[in-house]
C-alpha positions as CSV (number, residue, x, y, z in Angstrom):
1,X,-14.4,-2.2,-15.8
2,X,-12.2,0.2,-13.5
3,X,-11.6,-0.2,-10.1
4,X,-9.9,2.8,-7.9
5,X,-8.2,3.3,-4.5
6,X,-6.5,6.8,-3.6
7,X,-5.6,7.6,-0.3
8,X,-3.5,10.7,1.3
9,X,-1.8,10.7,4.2
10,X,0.4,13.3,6.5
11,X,3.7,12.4,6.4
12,X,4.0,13.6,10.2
13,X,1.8,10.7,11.2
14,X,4.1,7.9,9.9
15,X,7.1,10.1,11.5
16,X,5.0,10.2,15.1
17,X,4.7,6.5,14.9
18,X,8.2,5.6,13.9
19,X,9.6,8.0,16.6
20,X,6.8,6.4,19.3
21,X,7.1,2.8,18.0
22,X,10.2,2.1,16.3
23,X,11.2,-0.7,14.7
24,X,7.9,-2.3,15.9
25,X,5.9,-0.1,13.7
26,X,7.8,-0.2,10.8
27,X,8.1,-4.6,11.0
28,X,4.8,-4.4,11.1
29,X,3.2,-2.2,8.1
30,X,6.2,-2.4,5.5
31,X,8.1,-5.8,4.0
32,X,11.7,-6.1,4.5
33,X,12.3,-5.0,0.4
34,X,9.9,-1.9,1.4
35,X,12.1,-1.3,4.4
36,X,15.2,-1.8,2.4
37,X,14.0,0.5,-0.3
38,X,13.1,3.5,2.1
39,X,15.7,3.3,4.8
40,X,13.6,4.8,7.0
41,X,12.9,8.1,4.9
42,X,9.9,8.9,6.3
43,X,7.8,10.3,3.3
44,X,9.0,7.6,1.1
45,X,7.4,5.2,4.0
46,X,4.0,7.8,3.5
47,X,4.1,7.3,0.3
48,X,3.8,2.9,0.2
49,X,1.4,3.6,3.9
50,X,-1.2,5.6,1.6
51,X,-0.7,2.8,-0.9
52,X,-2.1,0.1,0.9
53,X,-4.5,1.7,2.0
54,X,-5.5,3.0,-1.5
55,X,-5.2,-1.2,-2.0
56,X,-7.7,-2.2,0.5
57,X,-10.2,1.0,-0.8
58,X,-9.9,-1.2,-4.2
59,X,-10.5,-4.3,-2.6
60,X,-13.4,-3.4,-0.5
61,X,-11.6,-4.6,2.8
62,X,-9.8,-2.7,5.2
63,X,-6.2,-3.2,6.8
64,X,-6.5,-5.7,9.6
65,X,-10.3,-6.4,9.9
66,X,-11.7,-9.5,10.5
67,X,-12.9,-10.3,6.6
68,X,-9.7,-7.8,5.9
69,X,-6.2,-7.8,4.5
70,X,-2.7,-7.4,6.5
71,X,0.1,-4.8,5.9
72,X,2.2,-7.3,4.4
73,X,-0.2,-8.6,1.8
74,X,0.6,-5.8,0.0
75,X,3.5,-4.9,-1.1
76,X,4.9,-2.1,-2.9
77,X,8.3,-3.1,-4.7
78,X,9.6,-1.1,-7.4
79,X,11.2,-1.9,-10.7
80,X,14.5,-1.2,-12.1
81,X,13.5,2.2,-13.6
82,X,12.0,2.8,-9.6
83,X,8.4,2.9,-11.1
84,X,6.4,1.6,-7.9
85,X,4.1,-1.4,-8.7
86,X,1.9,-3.1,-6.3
87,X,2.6,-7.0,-5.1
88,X,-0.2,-8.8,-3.7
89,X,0.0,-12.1,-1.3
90,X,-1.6,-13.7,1.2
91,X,-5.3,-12.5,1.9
92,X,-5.1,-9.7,-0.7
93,X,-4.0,-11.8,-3.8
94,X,-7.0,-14.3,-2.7
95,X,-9.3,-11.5,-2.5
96,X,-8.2,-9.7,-5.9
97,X,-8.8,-13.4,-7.3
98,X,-12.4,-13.0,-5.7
99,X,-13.4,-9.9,-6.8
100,X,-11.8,-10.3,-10.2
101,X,-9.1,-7.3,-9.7
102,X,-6.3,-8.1,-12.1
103,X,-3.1,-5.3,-13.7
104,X,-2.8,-3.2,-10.6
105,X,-1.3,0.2,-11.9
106,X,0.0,2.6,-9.0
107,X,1.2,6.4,-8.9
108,X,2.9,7.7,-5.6
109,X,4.0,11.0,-4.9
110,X,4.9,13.3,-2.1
111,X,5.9,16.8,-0.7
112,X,7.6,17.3,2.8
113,X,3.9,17.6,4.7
114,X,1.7,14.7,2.6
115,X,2.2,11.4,0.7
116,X,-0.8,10.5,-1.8
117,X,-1.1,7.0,-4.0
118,X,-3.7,5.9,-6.3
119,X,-4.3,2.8,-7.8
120,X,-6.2,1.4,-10.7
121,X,-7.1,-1.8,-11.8
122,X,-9.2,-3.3,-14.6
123,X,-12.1,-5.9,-12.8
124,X,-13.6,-8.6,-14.7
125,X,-16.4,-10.7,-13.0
126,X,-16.8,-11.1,-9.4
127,X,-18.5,-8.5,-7.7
């Protein structure tokens, strides 16, 4: 079976919260290799925002609920071609366990206005 998270986002609102909260915002949401990665271009940032998000749609959790996942449980690294692929740790590995989620496959893209990821995943057993 198929599991699927999408999520868009305006690339605005991570811009309004990196002018309003700095380096506060960004320690919190992003991992220092997602931070490295995007120096602080904002749609890239979008882009790996909307993909956790898309995440925790595939989980079933949200983003810093009680029964939830942090920012930093997932990550989104890339490899040495820059294909994005998804890292999980923490609360969202033991949940993916859970649930079954296993081969995370994730699509980014972007335009100067929106950032949009999607993720797919195959799900064996668990709920």
């Amino acid at each position: 079976m198929l599991a699927v998270g999408v999520d868009l986002i305006e690339v605005e609102r991570i811009q309004a919260s990196m002018t309003r909260y700095g380096d506060r915002f960004l320690a919190r949401v992003f991992t220092n290799a997602e931070r490295a990665y995007c120096q602080e271009r904002s749609h890239q940032l979008a882009a790996r925002f909307a993909a956790k998000e898309a995440v925790s749609k595939l989980l079933g959790v949200g983003i810093q609920h009680a029964d939830g996942v942090s920012w930093q449980d997932i990550e989104v690294i890339s490899d040495a071609r820059g294909k994005p692929m998804v890292q999980l740790h923490g609360q969202a590995a033991r949940r993916a366990q859970a649930i079954g989620v296993h081969d995370l496959a994730l699509s980014l893209s972007h335009t100067r206005d929106h950032a949009i990821a999607m993720v797919v995943a195959e799900q064996t057993g668990g709920h």
